[in-house]
C-alpha positions in Angstrom: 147.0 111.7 87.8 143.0 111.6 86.8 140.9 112.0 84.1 137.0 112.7 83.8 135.8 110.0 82.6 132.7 111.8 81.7 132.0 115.8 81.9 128.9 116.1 84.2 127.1 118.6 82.0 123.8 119.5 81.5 123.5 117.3 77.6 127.1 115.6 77.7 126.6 111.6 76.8 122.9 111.9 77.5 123.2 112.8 81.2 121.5 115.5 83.1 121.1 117.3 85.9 118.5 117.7 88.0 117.3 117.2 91.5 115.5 113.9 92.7 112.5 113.8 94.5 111.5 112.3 97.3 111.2 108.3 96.7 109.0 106.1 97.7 109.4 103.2 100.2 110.5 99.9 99.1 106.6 98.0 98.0 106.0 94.7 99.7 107.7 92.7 96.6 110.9 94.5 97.8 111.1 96.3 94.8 110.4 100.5 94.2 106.7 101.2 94.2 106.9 101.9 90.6 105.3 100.0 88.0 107.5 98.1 85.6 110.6 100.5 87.5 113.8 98.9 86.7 113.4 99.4 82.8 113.8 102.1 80.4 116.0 104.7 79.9 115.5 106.5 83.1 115.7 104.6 86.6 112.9 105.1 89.4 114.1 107.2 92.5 116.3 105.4 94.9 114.8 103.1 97.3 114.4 104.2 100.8 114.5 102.3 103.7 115.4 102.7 107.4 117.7 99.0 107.9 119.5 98.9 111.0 120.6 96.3 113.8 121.5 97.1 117.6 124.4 96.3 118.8 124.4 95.8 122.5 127.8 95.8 125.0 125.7 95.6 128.0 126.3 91.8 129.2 128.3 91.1 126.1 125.6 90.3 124.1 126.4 91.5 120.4 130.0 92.7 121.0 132.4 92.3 122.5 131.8 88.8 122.2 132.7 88.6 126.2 134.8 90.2 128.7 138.6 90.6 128.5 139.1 90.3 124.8 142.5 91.8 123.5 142.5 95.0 121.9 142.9 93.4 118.3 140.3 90.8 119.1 137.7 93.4 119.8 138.7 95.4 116.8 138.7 92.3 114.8 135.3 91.6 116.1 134.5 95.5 114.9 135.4 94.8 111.2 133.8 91.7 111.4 130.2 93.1 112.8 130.4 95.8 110.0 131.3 93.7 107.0 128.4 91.8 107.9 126.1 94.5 108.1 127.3 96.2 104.7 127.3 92.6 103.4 123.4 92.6 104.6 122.7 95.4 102.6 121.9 97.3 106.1 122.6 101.2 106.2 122.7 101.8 109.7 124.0 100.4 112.8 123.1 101.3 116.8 126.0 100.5 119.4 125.0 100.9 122.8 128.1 103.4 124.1 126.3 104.3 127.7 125.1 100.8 129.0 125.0 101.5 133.2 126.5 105.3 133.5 129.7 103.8 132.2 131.4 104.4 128.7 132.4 102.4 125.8 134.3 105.4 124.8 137.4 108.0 126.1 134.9 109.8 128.9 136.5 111.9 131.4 132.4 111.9 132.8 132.2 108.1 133.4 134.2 105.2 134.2 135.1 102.7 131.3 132.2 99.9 131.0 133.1 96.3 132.4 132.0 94.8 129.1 135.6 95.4 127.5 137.9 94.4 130.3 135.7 92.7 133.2 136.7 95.8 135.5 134.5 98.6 135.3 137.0 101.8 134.9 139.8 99.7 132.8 139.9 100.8 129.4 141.7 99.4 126.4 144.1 100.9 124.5 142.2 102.3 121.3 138.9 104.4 121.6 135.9 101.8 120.6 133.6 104.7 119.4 135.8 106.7 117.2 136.7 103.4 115.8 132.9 102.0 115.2 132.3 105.4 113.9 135.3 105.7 111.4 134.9 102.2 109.9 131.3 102.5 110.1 131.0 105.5 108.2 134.0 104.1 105.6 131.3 101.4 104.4 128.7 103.6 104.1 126.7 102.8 107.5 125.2 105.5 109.7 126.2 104.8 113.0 123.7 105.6 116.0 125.4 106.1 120.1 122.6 104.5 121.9 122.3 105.2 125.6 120.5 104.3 129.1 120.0 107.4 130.8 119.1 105.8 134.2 121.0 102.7 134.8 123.8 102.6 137.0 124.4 98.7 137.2 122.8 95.9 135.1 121.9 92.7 136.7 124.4 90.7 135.3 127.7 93.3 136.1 129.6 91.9 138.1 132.6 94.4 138.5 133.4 96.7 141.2 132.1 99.7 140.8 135.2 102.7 139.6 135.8 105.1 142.2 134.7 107.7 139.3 131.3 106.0 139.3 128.3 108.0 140.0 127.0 105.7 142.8 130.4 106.7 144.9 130.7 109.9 143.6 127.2 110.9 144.1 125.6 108.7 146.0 122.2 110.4 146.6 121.4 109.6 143.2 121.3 106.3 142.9 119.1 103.7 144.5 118.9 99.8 145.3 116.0 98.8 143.0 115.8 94.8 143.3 119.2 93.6 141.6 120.1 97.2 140.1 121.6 100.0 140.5 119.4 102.5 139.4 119.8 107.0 138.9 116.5 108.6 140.2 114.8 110.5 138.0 113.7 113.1 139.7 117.2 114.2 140.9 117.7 117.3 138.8 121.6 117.0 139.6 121.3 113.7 138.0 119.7 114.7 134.6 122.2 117.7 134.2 124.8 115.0 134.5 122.6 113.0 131.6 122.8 115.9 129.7 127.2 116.4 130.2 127.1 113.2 128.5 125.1 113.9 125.9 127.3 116.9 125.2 130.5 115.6 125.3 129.4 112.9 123.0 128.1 115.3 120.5 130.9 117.7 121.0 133.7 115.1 120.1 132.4 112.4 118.3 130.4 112.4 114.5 128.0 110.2 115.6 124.7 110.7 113.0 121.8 109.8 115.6 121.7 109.3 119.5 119.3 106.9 120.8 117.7 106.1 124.2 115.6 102.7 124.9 112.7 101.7 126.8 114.9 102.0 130.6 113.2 105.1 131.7 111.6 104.6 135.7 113.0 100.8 135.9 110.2 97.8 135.1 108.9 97.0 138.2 109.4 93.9 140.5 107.2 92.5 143.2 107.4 91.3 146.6 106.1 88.1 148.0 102.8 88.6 147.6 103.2 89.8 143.5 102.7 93.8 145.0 104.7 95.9 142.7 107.3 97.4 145.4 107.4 101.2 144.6 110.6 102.7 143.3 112.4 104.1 146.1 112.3 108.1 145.5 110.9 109.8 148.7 113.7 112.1 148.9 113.1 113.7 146.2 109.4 113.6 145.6 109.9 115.1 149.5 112.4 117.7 147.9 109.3 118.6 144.8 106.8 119.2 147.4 108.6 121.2 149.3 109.4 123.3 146.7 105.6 123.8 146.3 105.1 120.9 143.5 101.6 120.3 142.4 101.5 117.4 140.2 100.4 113.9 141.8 103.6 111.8 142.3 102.5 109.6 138.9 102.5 112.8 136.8 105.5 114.1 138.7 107.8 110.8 137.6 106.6 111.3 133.8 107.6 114.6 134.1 110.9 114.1 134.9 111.5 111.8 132.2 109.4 114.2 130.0 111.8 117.2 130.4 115.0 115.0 130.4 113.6 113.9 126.5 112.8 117.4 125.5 116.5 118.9 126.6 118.0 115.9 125.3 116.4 116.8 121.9 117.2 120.1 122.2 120.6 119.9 123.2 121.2 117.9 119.8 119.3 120.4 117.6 122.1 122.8 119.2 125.1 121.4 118.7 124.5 118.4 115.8 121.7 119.9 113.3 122.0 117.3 111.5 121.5 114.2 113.7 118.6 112.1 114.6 117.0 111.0 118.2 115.5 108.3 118.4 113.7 106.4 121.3 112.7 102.8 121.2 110.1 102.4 123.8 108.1 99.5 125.0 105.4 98.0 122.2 102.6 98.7 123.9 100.9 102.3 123.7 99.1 103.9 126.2 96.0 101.8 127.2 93.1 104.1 126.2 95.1 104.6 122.6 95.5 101.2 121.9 93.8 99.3 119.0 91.0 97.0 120.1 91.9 94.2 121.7 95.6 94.5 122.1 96.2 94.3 126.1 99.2 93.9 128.4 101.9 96.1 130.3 101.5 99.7 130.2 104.9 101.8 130.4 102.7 105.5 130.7 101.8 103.9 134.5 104.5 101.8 135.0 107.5 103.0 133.2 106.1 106.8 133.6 107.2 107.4 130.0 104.4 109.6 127.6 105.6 108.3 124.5 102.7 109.8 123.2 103.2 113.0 124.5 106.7 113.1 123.1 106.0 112.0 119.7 103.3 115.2 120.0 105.7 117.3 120.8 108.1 116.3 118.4 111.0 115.8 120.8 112.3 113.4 118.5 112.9 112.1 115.1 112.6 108.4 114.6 110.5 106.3 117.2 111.7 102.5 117.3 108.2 101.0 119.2 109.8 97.4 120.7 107.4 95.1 118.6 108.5 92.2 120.1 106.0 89.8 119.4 105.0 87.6 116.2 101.9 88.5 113.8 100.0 85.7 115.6 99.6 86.7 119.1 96.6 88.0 119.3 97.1 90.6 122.5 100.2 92.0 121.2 99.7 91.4 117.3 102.5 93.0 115.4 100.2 94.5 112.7 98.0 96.4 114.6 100.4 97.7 117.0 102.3 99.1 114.2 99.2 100.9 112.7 98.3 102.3 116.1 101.7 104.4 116.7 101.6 105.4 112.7 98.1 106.9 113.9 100.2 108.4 117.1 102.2 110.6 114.7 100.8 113.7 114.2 103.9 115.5 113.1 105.0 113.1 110.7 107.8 111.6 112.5 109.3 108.1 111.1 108.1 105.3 112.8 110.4 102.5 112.4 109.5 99.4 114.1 111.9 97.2 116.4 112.2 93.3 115.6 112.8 90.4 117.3 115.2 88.8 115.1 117.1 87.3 118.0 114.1 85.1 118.0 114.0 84.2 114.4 113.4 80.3 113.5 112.2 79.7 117.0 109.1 77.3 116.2 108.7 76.3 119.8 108.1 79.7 121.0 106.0 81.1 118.0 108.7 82.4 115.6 109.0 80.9 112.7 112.0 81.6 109.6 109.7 83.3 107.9 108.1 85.5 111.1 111.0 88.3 110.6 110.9 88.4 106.7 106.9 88.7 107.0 107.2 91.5 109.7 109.5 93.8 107.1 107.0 93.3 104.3 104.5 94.1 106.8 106.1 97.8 107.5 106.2 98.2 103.9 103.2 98.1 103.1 100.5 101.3 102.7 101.1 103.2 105.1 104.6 102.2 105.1 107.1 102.8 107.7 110.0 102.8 105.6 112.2 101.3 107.8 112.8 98.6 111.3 115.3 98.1 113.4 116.8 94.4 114.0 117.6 93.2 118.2 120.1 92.2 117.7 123.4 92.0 115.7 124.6 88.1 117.0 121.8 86.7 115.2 122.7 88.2 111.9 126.1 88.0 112.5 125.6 84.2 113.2 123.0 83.5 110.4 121.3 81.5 113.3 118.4 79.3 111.9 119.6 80.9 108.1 117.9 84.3 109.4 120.7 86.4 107.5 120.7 84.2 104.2 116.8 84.8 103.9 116.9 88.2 104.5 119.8 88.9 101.6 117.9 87.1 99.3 114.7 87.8 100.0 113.7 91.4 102.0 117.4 92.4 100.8 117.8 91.3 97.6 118.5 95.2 96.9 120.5 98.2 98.4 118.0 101.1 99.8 119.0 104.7 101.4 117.5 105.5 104.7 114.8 107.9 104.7 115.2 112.2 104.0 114.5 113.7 107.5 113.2 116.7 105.5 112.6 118.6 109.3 116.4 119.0 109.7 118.3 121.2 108.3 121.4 120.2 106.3 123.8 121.5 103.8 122.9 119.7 100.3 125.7 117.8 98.5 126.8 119.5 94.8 126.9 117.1 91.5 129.1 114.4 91.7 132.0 113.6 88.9 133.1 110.3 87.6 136.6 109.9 87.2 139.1 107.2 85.8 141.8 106.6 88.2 145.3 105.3 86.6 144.8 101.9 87.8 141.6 101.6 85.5 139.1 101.9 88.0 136.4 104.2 88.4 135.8 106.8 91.4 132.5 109.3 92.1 133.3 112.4 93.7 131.8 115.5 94.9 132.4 118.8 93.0 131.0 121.0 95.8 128.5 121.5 98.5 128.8 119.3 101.4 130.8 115.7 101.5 128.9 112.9 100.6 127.9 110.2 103.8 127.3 107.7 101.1 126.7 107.6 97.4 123.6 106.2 95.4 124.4 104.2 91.9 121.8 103.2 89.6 123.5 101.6 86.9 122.3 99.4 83.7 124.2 98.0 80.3 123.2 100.0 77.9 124.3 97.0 75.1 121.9 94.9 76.5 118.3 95.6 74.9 115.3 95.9 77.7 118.4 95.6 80.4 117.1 96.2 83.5 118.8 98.7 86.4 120.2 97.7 88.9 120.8 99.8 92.4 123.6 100.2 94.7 125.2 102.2 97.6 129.0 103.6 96.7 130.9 104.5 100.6 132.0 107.6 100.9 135.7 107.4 98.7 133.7 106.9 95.9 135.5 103.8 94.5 133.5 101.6 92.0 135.5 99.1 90.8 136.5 98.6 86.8 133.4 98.5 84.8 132.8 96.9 81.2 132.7 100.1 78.8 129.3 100.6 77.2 127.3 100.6 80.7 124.7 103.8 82.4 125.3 105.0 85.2 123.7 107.2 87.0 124.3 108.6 90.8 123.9 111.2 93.1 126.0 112.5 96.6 123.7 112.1 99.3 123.8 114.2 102.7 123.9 114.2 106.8 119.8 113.3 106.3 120.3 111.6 103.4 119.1 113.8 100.7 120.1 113.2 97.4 122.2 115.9 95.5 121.3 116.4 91.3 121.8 113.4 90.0 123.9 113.1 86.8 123.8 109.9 84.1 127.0 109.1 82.6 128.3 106.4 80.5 131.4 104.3 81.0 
């Protein structure tokens, strides 16, 4: 049996209800860019920021933690990973599901990856996705399936390949591409198969963003005398100019991976409104839109992919650039590359760099403790990105070189909700309703509208003159804990695309 705690009523207890606008991005100081904002009867708008880690299966480098772990091991491991990133203050985590046309999921498309048991097409005995999902979305975390569309077999797998694997099954697709296994673009079979995946994923499972990397056409290696040694498609550029193809074979490749982007973005819009795509290319933009003086690989000629075209087009939603590289080197400087794809944006798209936390502390190659922190108050400030994207989980998990501990109480010394993605279309959450459960504690609920993903808490003792607010993310049941009587609180439901509901002030 319940009881309000506290009628949410326009003039009950002092509260209100009306709908929040948009908030600003965290400022540099890691505070709201309001002056003087945690004070006063009224707090600022929620802080907003994009904070998410990768979690990579291929090769066992975030989790599992290696090959051939037991069912509860891996699902310890799970809990583990994600009471971490909670702990963090993160809101979002990316798990690599599709590493080498395999599955870290129940597929009936693809063969179980080799990264749980050591044998490609052995599963275990639970579903890993609807678990990362379940527990994942229980604390609160948005959880993006992160895929490679065109790798068949990573350098470091070392299983046989399933009999349900697509370089038996369909051979023609794949090709030998120095120590990989790779699926030719330009095999229009192929990127119908892509797209199956894409579909079952989105059909079964309530994953809130699916992501593709930087693995388009495959980085290219070199022969004896350091010649790039072509990727070997002639059957198919054959097949395209037979057909009475056109383009030069350059434009045809970027093509190919130009119309596999734009039907994988469509193909979510149809069946998961609400979820985001995101693409984390290579750094480095194109070479004539690159800021002055910033020089190296260029994945338009190599890699065939026209990011720029794509974020144009608006064939996705969040673009994670790979900005590998500290503040100080000068060819790749982190700074200017991040200004240069904010000016690539003409849609308004978010741009949410990728970090190299993995190298964190690393004095002897250029990274320094404080080269991560830096980097995030870099993104935050005018034009801000509102948001980043750690690579990878290990070294937060691990707190290597303290990386985790200076983050928390530093960059992440306060909660923040990702971003609105004000383009999509979502069903808005109703007020929400404080309750006292018997136990004593308190519990925020949703009278109507859609269910809340995650709730946002601004609360305050009112007994305490000048006391300042203080900001916090509720998961999904709602449960707050017992709180002293005589505090403020106010909170909102927030969506799918993380939009705030009418927020409503009540007092404990």
């Amino acid at each position: 049996m319940t009881a309000a705690l506290a009628a949410p009523v326009l003039g009950s207890l002092g509260g209100t209800l009306a709908g929040c606008s948009s908030a600003p991005p965290l400022a540099a100081s890691g505070s709201p860019a309001s002056p003087d904002p945690l004070t006063g009867d009224t707090p600022p708008p929620a802080p907003r920021e994009f904070r998410a880690a990768w979690v990579a299966t291929v090769a066992n480098i975030d989790w599992p933690s290696r090959r051939g772990l037991s069912d509860a091991a891996q699902i310890a491991e799970i809990h583990a990973i994600l009471d971490n990133a909670r702990a963090l203050r993160l809101n979002a985590i990316v798990l690599q599901v599709r590493t080498s046309a395999d599955a870290l999921y129940r597929s009936t498309l693809e063969p179980w990856s080799e990264y749980l048991s050591g044998v490609q097409g052995q599963g275990p005995g639970y579903d890993p996705l609807a678990l990362w999902i379940e527990q994942a979305h229980a604390r609160g975390l948005e959880l993006h399936a992160w895929l490679n569309p065109y790798r068949a077999k990573q350098s470091g797998g070392k299983s046989a390949t399933a009999a349900t694997h697509v370089s038996r099954t369909r051979p023609e697709w794949v090709k030998k591409y120095g120590d990989q296994l790779w699926i030719d673009p330009g095999e229009p079979a192929a990127a119908e198969h892509t797209l199956a995946v894409c579909r079952d994923l989105l059909s079964r499972y309530d994953v809130d963003g699916l992501h593709i990397d930087d693995y388009f056409y495959p980085y290219p290696i070199q022969d004896a005398a350091k010649q790039d040694i072509d990727f070997p498609d002639d059957p198919s550029w054959a097949r395209y100019l037979r057909g009475g193809g056109t383009l030069s074979r350059a434009d045809w490749r970027r093509d190919n991976v130009d119309q596999l982007v734009r039907r994988m973005y469509e193909l979510v819009r149809e069946l998961k409104p609400a979820a985001r795509v995101g693409i984390s290319p290579f750094g480095l933009p194109r070479p004539d839109l690159r800021p002055a003086g910033i020089t190296g690989f260029s994945q338009y000629d190599k890699l065939y992919a026209d990011v720029e075209l794509w974020m144009a087009k608006g064939w996705l939603d969040y673009l994670a650039p790979q900005l590998y590289w500290p503040r100080s080197q000068a060819p790749q400087a982190f700074e200017p590359l991040m200004r240069a794809w904010q000016g690539l944006n003409p849609l308004g798209r978010h741009v949410w760099p990728g970090l190299f936390t993995s190298r964190a502390g690393n004095e002897a190659e250029g990274w320094p403790i404080d080269e991560i922190p830096a980097q995030v108050e870099l993104t935050r400030t005018a034009p801000a990105t509102a948001g980043h994207l750690h690579f990878s989980m290990v070294a937060l998990l691990k707190n290597r070189r303290g990386i985790a501990d200076t983050l928390r109480g530093g960059a992440y010394v306060q909660a923040a909700l990702p971003p609105e993605t004000p383009w999509l279309p979502s069903r808005g959450c109703g007020p929400v309703a404080l309750e006292r459960l018997a136990d004593g504690r308190l519990r925020l609920s949703v009278r109507d509208g859609a269910p809340a993903r995650v709730f946002s808490l601004w609360k305050r003792d009112s007994r305490v003159a000048d006391s300042r607010w203080h900001f916090e993310l509720v998961a999904p049941d709602g449960h707050l804990g017992r709180i002293d009587p005589g505090w403020q609180l106010r909170a909102t439901a927030v969506n799918a695309t993380n939009r705030e509901g009418p927020s409503v002030t009540f007092f404990s």
